[in-house]
C-alpha positions in Angstrom: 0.0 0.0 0.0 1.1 3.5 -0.7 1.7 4.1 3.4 4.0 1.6 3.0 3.0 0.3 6.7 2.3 -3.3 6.7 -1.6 -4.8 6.7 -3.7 -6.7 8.7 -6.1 -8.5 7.5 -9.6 -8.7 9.7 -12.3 -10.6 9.5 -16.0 -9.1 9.5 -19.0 -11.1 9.7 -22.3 -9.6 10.2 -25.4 -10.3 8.5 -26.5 -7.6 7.1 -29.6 -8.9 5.0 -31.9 -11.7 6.4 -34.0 -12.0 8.9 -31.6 -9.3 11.3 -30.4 -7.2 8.9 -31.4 -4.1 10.0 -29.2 -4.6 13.3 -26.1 -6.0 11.0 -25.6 -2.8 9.4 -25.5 -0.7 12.1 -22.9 -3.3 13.7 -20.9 -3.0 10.2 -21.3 0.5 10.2 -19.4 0.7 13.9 -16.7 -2.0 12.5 -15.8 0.3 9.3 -16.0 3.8 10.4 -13.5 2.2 13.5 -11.3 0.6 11.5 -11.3 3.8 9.1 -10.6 5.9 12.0 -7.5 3.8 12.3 -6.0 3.7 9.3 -6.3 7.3 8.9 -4.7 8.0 12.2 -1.1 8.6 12.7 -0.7 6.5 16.1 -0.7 3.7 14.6 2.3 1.9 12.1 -0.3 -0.7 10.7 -3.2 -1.1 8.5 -6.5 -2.7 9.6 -7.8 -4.6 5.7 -11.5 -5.6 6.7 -12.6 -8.5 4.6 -16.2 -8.7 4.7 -18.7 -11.5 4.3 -22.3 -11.1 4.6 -24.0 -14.6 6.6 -27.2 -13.5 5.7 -28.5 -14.1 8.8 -27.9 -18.4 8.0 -25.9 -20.7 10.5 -24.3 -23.0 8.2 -23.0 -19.6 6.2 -21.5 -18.5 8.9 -19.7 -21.6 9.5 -18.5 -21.1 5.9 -17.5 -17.6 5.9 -15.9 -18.1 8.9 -13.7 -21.1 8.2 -12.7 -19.5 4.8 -11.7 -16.3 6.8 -9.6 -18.7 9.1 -8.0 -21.2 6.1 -7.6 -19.1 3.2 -7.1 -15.3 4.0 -5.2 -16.6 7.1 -7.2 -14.2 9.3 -6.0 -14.1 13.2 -8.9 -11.3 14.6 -12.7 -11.7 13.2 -15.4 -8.9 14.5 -18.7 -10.6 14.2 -22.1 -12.0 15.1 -25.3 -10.6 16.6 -27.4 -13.7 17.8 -26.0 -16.3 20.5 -27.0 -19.2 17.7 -24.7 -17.9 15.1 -21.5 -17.5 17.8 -22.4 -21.2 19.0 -21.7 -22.3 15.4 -18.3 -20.6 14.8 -16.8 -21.4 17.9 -15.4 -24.4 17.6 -13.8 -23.0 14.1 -12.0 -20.2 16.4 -10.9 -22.3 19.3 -9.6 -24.4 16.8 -7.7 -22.4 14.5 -6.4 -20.5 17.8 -8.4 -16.9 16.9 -9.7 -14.2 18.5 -13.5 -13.2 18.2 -14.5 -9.8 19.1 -18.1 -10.6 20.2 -19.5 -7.0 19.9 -23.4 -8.4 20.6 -25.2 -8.3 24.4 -26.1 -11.7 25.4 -27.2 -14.1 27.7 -23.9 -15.2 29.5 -22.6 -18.5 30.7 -19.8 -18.6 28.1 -16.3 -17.5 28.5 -13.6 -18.4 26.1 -10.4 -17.9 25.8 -10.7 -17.1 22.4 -13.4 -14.5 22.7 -13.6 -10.8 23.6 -17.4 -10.4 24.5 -17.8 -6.8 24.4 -21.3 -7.0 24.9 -22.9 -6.4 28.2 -23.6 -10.1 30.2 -26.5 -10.7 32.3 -25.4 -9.0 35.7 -25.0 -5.6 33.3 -28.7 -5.4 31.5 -30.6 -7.8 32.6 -30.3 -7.8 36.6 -30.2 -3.8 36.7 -33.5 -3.8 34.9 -35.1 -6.2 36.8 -33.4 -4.6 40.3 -35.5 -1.2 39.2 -38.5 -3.2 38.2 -38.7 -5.0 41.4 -38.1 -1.9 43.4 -40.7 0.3 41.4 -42.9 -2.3 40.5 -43.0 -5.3 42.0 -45.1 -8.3 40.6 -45.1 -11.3 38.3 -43.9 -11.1 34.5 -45.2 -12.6 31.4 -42.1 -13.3 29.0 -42.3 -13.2 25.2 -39.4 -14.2 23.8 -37.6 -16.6 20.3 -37.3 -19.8 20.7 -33.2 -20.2 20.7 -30.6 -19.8 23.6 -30.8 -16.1 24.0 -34.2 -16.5 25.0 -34.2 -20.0 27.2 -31.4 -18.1 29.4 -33.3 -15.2 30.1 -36.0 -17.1 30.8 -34.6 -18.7 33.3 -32.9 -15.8 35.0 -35.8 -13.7 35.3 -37.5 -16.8 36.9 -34.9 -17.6 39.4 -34.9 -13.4 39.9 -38.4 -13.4 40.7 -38.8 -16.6 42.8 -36.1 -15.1 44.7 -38.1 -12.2 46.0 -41.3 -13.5 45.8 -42.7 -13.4 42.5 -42.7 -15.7 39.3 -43.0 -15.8 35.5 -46.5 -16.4 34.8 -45.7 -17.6 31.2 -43.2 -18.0 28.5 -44.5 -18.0 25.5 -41.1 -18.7 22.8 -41.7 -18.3 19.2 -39.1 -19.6 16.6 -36.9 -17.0 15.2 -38.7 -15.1 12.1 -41.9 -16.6 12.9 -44.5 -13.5 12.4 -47.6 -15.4 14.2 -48.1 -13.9 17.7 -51.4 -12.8 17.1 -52.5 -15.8 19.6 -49.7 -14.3 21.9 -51.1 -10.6 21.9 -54.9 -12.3 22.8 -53.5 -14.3 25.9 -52.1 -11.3 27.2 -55.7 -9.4 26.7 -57.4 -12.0 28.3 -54.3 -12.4 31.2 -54.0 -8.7 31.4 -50.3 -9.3 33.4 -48.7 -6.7 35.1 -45.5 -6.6 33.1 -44.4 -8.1 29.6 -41.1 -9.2 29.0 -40.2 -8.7 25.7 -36.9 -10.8 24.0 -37.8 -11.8 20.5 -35.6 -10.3 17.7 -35.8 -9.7 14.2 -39.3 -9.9 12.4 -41.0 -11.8 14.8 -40.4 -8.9 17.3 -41.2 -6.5 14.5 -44.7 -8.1 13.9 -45.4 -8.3 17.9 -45.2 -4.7 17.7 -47.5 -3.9 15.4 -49.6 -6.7 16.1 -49.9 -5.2 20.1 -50.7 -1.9 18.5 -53.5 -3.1 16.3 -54.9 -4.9 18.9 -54.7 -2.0 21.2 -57.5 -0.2 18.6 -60.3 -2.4 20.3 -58.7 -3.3 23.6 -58.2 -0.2 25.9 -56.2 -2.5 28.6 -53.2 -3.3 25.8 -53.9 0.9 24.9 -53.3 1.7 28.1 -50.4 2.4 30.0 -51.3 -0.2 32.7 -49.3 -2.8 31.1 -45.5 -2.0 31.4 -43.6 -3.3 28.8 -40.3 -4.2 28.9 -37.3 -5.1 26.3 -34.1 -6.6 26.6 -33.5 -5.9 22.4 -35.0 -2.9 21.2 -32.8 -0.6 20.1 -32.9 2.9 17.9 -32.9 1.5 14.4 -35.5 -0.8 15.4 -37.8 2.3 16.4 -36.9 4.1 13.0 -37.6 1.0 11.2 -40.8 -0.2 13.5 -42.6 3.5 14.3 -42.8 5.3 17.6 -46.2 4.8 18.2 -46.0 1.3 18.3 -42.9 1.6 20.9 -43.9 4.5 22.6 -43.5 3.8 26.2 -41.3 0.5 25.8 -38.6 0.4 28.8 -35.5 -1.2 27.3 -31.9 -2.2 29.4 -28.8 -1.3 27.5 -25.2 -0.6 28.1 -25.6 2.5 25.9 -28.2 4.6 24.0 -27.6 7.6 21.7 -29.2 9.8 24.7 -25.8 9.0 27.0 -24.5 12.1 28.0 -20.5 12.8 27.8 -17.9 14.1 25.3 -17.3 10.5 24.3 -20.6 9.8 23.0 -21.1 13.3 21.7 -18.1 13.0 19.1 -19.4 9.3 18.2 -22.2 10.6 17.1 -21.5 13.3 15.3 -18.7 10.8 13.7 -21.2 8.6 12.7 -23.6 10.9 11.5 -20.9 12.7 9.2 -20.1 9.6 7.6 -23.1 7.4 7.1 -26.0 10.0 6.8 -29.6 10.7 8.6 -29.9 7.2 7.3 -27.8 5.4 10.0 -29.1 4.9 13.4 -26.6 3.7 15.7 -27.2 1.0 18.3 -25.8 -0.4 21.4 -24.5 -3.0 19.4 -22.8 0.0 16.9 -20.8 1.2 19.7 -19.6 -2.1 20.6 -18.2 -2.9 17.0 -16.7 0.5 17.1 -15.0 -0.5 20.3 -14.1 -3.6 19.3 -12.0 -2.2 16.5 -10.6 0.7 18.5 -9.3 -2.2 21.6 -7.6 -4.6 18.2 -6.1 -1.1 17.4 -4.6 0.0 20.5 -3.6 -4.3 21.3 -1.9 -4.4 18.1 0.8 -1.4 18.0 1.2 -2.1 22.0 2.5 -5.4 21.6 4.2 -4.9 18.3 1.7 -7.7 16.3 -0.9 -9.7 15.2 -0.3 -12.5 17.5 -3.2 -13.8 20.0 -1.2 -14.2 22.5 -0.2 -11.2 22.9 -3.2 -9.1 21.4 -5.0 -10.2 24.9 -2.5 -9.9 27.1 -2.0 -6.3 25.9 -5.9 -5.6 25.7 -5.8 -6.5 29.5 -4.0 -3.6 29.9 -5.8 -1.3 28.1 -8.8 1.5 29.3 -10.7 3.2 26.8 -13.1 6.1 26.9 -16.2 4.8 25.1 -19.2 6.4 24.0 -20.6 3.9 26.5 -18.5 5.2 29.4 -14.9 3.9 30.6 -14.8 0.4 29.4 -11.7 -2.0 30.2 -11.9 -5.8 29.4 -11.4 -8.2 32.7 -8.6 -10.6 32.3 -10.7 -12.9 34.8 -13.3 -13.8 31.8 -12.6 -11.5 28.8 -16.1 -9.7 29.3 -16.3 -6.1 29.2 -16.6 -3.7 32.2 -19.9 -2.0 31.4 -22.1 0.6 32.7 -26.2 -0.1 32.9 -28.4 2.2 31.4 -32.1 2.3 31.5 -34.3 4.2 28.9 -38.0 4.5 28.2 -38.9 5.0 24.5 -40.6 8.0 23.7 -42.0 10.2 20.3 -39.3 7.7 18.9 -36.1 8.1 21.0 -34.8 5.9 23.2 -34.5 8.4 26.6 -31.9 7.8 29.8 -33.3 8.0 33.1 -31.7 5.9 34.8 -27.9 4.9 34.8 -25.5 3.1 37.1 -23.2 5.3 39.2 -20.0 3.1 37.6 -19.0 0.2 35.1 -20.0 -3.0 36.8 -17.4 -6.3 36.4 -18.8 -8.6 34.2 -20.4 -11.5 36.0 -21.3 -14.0 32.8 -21.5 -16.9 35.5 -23.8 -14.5 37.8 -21.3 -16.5 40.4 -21.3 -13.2 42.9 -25.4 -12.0 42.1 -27.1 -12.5 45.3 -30.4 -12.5 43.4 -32.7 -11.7 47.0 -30.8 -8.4 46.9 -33.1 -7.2 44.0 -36.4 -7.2 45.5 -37.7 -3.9 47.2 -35.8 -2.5 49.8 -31.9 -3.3 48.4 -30.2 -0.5 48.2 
């Protein structure tokens, strides 16, 4: 190249058509405008060469993408993946080959791999602080609608063991398969339940459909029009709202280690960054940020240990601090999770809005081995 600094070649795999699409591109849109932040910088004496490959939201593609990324471009780093299904499958392809995935997706936790960097927040980051302020401001049962695949079957069961912990329980569980757009019978048991509070974990077009399928029964229903119901979402995020409409989101309460109404310098550049480069089009996510950061941590990893190398890549990320749009963010050696601050925001006239954050990043508890879940319940501090 004409920089004459040498290249390193980096894997991207995010689906960004199929059944998530919408949520790929704003993850590929973090991963490129990071990795072009890099190579325009002067700090650093590499090159970051993305090679892209587009899964299509398929598990056996990404199997194949990712093993050609491995064995024939000889790719050591690959940034990647937004559901727990399609991590599962290329796993065993980066333990093998002795890679590094930067995991830039929230998830349900109980994993920790050597060769992973899950930048996304675990379940003692989103899912406890939401149901710690849910508990405290309104405590009762929870009715969970969710897809059926890992992601949901863990949060399932955390939120149960949460609630019979202080009292309550999950009154049902109703798990559709991913992309399945039938929940109308879903929207009429709730009508008929009327529960207190509705869980809400599906993804993609099933979750789209929910959506408008809760707003169209609302028409002729004035309990699901009401704001009686609260509604909660573990997945939401702002392109999901531009692509879904406010009014059928409008009051949704959504856990999230970050949301474009985060207040400090940090996020401020980000967006403007982001905003300059990929229009009024993009919406950035949660998930955005973490790609962004993923490719910021390689960066900095790289030129401090002189290479490519695994090895040392995560010994030297270890080391590292950086201040993200999210809020200081290091990566604990312990479990390779990121240290993460929670954020609570209730969608409204179409933006995701703060109002309540934690006072400090929180270390990453995948295992939940330190939660003392009977803390939660009213009266914890």
């Amino acid at each position: 190249m004409e920089s004459g600094k040498p290249v390193i070649p980096v894997g991207i795999l995010y689906s960004v058509s199929g059944e998530y699409g919408v949520i790929g591109r704003e993850m590929l849109n973090g991963i490129m405008m990071s990795i072009e932040q890099i190579n325009a910088s002067a700090e650093f004496d590499f090159t970051l060469a993305p090679i892209v490959r587009d899964p299509g939201g398929v598990l056996d593609r990404y199997h194949d993408h990712c093993h050609d990324l491995l064995y024939r471009h000889g790719v050591k780093h690959i940034v990647g993946c937004y559901t727990s299904a399609s991590r599962k499958v290329i796993l065993p392809l980066i333990e093998g080959a002795n890679a590094l995935l930067w995991h830039s997706a929230r998830y349900e936790g109980f994993e920790s791999s050597n060769n992973v960097i899950y930048l996304g927040a675990a379940p003692n980051q989103h899912v406890l602080p939401m149901l710690a302020w849910l508990l405290r401001e309104h405590p009762g049962d929870i009715y969970h609608v969710g897809s059926n695949y890992v992601w949901s079957w863990e949060i399932d069961r955390i939120t149960g063991e949460a609630l019979a912990a202080t009292g309550h329980r999950l009154t049902a569980s109703r798990l559709v398969n991913l992309g399945d757009t039938a929940v109308e019978g879903i929207i009429r048991d709730i009508a008929e339940r009327r529960p207190k509070v509705v869980l809400v974990t599906l993804v993609g077009q099933s979750a789209y459909r929910f959506y408008h399928a809760w707003r169209e029964a609302a028409e002729d229903d004035p309990h699901l029009a009401s704001d009686t119901a609260i509604k909660l979402s573990l997945t939401l995020c702002e392109a999901e709202v531009s692509l879904v409409g406010k009014a059928e989101l409008e009051g949704y309460l959504v856990s999230s280690a970050w949301f474009q109404t985060v207040h400090n310098d940090a996020n401020q550049r980000f967006l403007e960054q982001y905003r300059t480069r990929f229009g009024d089009a993009g919406s950035p996510s949660v998930d955005s940020v973490a790609a962004w950061t993923a490719g910021q941590f390689l960066a900095r990893a790289v030129q401090r240990c002189g290479g490519e190398q695994v090895e040392a890549v995560r010994a030297a990320l270890w080391c590292d601090e950086l201040d993200s749009p999210a809020g200081r963010v290091r990566i604990d050696p312990d479990n390779n999770h990121a240290w993460l601050t929670p954020h609570l925001a209730r969608c409204h006239d179409g933006r995701l809005e703060v109002f309540w954050e934690g006072d400090q990043p929180i270390k990453p508890d995948p295992w939940l081995t330190w939660v003392d879940l009977d803390a939660l319940g009213p009266g914890a501090s």
